[in-house]
Backbone as numpy.savetxt, mean C-alpha at the origin, in Angstrom:
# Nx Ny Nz CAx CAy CAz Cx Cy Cz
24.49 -4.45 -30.29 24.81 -4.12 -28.90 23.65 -3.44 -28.21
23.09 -2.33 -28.98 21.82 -2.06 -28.61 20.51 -2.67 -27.82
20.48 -3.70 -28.75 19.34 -4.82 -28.40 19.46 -5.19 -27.38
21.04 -5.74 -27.11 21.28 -6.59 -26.09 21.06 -5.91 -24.85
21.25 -4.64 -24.68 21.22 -3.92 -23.52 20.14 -3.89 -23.30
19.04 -3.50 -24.80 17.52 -3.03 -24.45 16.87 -4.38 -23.98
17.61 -5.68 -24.53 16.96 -7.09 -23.90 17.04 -6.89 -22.14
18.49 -6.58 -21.90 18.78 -6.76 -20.30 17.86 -5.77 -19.61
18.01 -4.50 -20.25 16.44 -3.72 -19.65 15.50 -3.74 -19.06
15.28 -4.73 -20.36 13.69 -5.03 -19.93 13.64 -6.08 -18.95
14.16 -7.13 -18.72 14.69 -7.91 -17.54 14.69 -7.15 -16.30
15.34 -6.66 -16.36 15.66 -5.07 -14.95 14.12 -5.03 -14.57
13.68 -4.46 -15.51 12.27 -3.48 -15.32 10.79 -4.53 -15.25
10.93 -5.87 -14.91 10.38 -6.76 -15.00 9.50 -6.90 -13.69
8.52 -6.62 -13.38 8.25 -6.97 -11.76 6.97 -8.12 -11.65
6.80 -8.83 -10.65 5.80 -9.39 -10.40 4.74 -9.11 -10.46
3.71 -9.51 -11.29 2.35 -8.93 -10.68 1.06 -9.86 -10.59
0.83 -9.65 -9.48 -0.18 -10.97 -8.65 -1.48 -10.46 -9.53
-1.71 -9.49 -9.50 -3.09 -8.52 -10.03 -2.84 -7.42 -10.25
-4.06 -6.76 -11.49 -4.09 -5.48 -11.54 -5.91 -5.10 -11.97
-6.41 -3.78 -11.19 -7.93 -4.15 -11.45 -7.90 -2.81 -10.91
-8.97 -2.16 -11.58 -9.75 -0.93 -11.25 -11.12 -0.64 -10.82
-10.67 0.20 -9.97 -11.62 -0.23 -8.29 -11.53 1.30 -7.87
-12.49 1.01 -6.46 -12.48 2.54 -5.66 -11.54 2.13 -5.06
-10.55 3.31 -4.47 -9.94 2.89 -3.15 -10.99 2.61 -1.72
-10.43 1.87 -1.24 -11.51 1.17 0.01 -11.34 1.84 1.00
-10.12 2.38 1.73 -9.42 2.21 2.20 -8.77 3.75 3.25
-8.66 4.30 3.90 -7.74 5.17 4.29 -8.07 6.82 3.84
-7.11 7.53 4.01 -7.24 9.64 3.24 -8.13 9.23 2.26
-7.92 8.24 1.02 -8.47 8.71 -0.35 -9.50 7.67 -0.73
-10.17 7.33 0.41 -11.73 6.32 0.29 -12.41 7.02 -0.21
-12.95 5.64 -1.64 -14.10 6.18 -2.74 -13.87 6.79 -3.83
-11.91 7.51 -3.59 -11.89 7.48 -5.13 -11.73 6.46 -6.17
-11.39 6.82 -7.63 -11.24 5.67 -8.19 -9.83 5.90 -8.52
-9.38 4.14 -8.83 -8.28 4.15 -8.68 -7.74 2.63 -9.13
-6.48 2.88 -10.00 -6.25 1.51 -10.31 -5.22 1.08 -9.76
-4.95 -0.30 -9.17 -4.48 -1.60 -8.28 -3.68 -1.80 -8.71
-1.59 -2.15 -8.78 -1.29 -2.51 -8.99 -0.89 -3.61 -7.86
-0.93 -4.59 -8.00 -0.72 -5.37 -6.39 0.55 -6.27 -7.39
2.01 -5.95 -6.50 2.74 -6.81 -6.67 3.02 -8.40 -5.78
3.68 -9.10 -5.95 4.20 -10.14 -5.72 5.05 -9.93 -5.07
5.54 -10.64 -3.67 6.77 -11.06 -2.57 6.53 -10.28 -1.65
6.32 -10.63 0.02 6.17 -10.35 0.80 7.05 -11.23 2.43
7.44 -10.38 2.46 8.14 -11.55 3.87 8.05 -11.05 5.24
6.90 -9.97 5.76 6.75 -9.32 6.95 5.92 -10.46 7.66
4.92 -11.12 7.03 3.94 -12.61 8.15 3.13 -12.38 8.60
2.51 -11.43 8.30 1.39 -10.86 9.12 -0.11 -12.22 8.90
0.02 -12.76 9.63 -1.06 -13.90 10.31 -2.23 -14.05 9.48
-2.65 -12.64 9.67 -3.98 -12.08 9.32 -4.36 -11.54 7.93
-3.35 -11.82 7.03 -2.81 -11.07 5.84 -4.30 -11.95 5.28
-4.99 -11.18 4.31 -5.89 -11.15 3.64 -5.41 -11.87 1.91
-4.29 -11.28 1.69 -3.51 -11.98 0.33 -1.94 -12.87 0.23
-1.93 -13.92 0.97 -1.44 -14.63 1.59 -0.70 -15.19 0.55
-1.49 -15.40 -0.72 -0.84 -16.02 -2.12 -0.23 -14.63 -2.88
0.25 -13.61 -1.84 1.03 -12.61 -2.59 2.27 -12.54 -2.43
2.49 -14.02 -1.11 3.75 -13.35 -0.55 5.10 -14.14 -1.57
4.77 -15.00 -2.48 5.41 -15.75 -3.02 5.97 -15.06 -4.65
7.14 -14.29 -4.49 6.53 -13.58 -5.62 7.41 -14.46 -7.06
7.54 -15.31 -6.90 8.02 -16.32 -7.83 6.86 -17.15 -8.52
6.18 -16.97 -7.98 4.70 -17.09 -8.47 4.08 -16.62 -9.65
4.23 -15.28 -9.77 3.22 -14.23 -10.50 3.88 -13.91 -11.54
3.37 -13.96 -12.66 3.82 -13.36 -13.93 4.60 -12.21 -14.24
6.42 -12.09 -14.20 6.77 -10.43 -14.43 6.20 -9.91 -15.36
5.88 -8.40 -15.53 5.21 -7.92 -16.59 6.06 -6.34 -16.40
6.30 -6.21 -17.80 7.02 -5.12 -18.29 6.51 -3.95 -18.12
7.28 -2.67 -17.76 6.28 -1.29 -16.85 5.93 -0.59 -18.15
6.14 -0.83 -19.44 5.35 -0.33 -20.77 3.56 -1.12 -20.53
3.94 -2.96 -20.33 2.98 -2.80 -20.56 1.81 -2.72 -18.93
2.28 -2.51 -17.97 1.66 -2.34 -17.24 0.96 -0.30 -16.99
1.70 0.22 -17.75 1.46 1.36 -17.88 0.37 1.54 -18.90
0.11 0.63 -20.13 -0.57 0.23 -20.97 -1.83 -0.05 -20.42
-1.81 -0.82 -19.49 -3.16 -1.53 -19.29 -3.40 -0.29 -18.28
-2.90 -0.13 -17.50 -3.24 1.26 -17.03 -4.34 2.56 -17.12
-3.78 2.82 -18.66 -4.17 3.56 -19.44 -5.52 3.53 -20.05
-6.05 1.86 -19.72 -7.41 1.51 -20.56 -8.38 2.45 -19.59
-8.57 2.53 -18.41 -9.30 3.19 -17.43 -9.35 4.68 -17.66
-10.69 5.52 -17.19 -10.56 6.81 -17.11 -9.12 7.40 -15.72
-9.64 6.69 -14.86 -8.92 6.76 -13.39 -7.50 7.32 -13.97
-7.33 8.41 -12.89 -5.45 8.21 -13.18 -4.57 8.93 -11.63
-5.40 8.15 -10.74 -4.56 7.60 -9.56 -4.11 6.16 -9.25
-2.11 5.84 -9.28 -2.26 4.11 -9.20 -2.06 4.26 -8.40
-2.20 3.04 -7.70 -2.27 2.80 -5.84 -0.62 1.10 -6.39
-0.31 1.51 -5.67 0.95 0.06 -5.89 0.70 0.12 -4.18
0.61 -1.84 -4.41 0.40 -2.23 -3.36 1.04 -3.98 -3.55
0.58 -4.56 -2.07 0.90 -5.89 -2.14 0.46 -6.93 -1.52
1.23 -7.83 -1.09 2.23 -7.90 -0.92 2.79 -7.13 -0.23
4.56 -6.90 -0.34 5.06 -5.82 0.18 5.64 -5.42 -1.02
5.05 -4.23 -1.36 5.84 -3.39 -2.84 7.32 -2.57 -2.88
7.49 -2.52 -1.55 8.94 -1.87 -1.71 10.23 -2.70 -1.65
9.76 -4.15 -1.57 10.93 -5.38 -2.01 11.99 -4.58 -2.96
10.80 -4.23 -4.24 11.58 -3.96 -5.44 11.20 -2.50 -5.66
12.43 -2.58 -6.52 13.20 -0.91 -6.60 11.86 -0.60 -7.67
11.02 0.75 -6.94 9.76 1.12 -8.16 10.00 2.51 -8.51
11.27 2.84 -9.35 11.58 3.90 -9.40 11.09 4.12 -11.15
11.55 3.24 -11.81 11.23 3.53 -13.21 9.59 3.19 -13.46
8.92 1.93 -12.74 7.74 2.28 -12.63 6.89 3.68 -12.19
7.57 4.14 -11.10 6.73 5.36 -10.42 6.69 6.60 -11.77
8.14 6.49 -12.53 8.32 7.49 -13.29 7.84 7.17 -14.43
7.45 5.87 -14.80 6.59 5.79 -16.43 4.90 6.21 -15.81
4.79 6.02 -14.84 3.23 6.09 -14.12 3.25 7.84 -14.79
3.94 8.22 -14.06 3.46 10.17 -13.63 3.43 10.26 -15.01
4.61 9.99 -15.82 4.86 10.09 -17.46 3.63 10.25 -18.14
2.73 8.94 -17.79 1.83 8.61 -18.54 0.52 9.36 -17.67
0.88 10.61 -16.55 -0.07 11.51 -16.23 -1.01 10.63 -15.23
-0.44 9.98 -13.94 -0.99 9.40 -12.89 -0.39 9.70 -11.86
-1.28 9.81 -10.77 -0.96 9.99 -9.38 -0.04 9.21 -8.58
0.47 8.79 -8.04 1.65 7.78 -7.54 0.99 7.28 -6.26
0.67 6.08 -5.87 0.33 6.42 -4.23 0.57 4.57 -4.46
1.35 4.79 -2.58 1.81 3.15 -2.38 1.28 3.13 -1.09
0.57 1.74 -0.93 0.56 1.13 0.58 1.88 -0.04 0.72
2.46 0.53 2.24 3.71 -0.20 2.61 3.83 -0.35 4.03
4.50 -1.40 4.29 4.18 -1.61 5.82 6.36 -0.94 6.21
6.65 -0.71 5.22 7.94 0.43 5.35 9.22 0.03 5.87
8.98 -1.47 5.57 10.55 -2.53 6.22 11.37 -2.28 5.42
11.54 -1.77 4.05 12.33 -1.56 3.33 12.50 -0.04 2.47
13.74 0.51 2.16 13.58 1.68 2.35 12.75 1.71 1.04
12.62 3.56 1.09 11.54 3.97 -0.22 12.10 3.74 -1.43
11.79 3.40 -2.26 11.96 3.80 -3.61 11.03 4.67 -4.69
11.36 4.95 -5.43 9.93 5.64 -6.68 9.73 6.71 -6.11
9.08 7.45 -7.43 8.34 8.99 -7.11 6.96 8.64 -6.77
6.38 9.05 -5.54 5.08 8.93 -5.08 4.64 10.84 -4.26
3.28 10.19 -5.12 2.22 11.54 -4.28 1.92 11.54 -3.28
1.84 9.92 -2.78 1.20 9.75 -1.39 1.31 8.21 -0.58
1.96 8.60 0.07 2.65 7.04 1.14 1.78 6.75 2.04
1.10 6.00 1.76 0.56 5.63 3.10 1.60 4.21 3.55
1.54 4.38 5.17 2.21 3.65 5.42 1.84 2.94 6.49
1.62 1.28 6.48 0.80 0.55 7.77 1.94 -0.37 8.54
2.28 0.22 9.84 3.34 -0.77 10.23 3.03 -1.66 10.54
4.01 -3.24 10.67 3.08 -4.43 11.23 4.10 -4.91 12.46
3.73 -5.62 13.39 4.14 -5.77 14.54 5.14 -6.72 13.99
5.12 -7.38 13.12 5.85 -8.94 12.48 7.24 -8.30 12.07
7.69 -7.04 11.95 8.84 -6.84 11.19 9.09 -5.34 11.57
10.54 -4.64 11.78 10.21 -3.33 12.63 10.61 -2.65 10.98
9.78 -1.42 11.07 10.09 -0.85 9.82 11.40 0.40 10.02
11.51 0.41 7.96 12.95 0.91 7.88 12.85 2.59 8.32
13.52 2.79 9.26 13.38 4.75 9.55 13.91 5.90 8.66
13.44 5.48 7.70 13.59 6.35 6.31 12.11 6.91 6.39
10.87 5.65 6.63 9.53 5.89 6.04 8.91 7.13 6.86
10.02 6.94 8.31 8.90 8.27 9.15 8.59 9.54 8.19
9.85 10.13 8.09 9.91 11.58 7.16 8.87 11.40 5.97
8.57 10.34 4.93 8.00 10.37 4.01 6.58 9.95 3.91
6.05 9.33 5.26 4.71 8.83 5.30 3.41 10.46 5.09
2.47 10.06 4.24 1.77 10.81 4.17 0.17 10.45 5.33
0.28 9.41 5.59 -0.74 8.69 6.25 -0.03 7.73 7.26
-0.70 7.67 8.45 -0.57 6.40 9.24 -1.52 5.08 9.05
-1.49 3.94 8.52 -2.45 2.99 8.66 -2.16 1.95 9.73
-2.77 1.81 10.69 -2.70 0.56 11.64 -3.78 0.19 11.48
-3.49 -1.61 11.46 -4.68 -2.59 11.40 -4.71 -3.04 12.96
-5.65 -2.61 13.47 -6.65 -3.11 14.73 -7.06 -4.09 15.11
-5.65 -5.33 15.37 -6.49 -6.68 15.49 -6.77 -7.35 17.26
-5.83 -6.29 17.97 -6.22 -6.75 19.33 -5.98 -5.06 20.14
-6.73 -5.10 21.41 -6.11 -3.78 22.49 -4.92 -3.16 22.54
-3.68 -4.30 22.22 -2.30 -3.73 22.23 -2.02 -2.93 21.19
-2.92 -2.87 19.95 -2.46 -2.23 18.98 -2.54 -0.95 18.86
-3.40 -0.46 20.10 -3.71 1.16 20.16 -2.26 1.90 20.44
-1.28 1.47 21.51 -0.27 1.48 22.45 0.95 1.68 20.72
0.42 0.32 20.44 1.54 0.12 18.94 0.96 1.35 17.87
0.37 1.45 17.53 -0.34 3.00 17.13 0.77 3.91 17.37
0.03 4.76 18.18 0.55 5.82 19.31 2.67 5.50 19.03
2.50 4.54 19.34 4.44 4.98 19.19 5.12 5.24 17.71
4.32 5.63 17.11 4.79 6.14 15.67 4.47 7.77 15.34
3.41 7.78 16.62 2.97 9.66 16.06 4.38 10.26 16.05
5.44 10.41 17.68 6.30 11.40 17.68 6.93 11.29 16.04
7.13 9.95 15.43 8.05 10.01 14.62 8.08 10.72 12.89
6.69 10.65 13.37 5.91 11.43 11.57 6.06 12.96 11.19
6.05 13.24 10.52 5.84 14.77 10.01 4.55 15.24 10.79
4.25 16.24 11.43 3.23 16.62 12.09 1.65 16.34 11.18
2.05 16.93 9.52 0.98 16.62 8.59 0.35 15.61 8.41
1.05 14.17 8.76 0.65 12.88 8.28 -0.53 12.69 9.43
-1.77 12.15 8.48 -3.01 11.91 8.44 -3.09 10.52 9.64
-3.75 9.92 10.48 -3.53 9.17 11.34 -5.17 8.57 11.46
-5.06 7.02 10.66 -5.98 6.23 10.66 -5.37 5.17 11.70
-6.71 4.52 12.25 -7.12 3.37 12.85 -8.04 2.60 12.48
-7.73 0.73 11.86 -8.55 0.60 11.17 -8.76 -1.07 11.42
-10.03 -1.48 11.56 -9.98 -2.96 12.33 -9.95 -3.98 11.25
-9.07 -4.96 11.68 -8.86 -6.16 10.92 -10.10 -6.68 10.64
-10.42 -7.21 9.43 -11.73 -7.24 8.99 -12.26 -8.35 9.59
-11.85 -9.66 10.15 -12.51 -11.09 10.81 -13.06 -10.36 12.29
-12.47 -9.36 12.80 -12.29 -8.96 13.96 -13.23 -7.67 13.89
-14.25 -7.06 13.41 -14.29 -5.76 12.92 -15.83 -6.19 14.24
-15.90 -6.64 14.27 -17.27 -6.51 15.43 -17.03 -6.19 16.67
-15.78 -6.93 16.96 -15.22 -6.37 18.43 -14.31 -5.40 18.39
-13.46 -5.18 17.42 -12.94 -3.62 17.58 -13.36 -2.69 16.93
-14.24 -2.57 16.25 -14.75 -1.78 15.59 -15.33 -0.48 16.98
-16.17 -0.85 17.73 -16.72 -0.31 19.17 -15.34 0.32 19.53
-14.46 -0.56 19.94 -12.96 0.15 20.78 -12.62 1.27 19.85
-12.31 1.21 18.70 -11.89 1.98 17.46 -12.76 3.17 17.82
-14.15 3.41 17.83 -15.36 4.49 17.45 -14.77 4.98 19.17
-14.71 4.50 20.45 -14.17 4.91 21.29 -12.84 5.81 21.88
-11.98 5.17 21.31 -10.28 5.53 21.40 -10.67 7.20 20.74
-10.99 7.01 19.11 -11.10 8.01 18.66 -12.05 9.45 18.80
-12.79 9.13 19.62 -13.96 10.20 20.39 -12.57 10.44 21.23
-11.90 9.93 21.87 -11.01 10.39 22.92 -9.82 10.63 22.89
-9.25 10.64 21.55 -8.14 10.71 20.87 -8.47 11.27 19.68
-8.92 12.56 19.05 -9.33 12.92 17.93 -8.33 13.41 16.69
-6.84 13.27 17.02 -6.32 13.64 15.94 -6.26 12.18 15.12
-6.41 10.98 15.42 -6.88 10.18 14.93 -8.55 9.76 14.07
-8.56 9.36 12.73 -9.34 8.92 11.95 -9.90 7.62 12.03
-11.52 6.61 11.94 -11.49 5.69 11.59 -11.41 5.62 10.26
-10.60 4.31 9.37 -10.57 3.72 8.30 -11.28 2.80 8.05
-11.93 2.02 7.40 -12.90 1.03 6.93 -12.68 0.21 5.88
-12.60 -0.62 6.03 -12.64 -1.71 4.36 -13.93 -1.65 3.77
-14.23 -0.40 3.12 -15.33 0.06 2.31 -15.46 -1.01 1.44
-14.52 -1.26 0.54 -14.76 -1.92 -0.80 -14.83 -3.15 -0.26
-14.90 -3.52 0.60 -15.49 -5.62 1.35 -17.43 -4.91 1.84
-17.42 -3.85 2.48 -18.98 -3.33 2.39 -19.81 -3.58 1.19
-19.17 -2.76 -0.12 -19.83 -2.54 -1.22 -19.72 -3.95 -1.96
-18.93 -4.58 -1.88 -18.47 -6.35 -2.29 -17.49 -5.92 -3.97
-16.76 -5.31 -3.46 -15.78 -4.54 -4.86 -15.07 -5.27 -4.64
-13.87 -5.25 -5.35 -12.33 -5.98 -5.38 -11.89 -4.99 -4.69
């Protein structure tokens, strides 16, 4: 009877994973540390511009068990994971978040916040996308704002999320990378004139990292 349960378990605890790779973060508050990638599988927000397009399918990607993804984990000095996607909060990352810390790692998710939170995390960053309105659970818990900068309207789309954050949460602006020549200028602008706002950068496409 045992088995059978510990078989269904592990089924439960099974998640997609498109990739996993250790890298700096590129990205946002914690650019340049190091940090390992879990990028899951299934995404259904559409974002046009989505950079990992073959993530959104998550029937695709190999489930892999949170022993052994905690495992491979473990090969690295690093012990901040970044869970990302795709969209990672599809699935419930509660027993992941808690074998992570277990095994003495930082918790940190990028989410565009259509679905509510799950898991123990250190640090939410959270990027809304115009394609899908996000779930109002994430205001209270975002540790970061990320907006991707792909046209003028997005400053406006920005801005209507400050009232809703914890006063603490960190507030990046950050240009879609095909697009980074022409908003990049607007971005270095807005923010001279709007300073509780940060620019963000896709460092790790600079340095040619994963």
């Amino acid at each position: 009877m045992n088995q059978v349960l510990d078989q269904q378990t592990d089924m439960i605890n099974r998640l997609p994973v498109m990739e996993a790779f250790y890298t700096l973060q590129g990205e946002g508050a914690h650019t340049g540390k190091a940090a390992y990638f879990i990028r899951l599988g299934g995404c259904d927000v559409g974002c046009h511009w989505c950079d990992v397009k073959e993530s959104w399918d998550a029937d695709v990607h190999p489930k892999r068990t949170i022993p052994e993804m905690v495992e491979q984990a473990l090969q690295y000095p690093g012990r901040m994971a970044v869970i990302t996607g795709g969209e990672p909060l599809m699935h419930d990352l509660t027993d992941l978040t808690l074998a992570l810390k277990k095994a003495g790692f930082r918790t940190n998710i990028e989410t565009s916040g259509v679905y509510p939170v799950s898991g123990e995390w250190d640090w939410i960053c959270f990027s809304p996308k115009k394609f899908k309105e996000p779930h109002p659970g994430i205001f209270q818990r975002a540790d970061e704002l990320k907006v991707i900068v792909y046209n003028r309207s997005d400053f406006a789309f920005a801005e209507s999320f400050v009232e809703l954050l914890q006063p603490q949460c960190k507030l990046f602006l950050q240009p879609e990378w095909s697009r980074s020549n022409e908003m990049l200028p607007l971005i270095v602008e807005y923010v001279k004139q709007h300073p509780q706002w940060h620019v963000s950068l896709q460092t790790h496409k600079y340095m040619d990292i994963p």
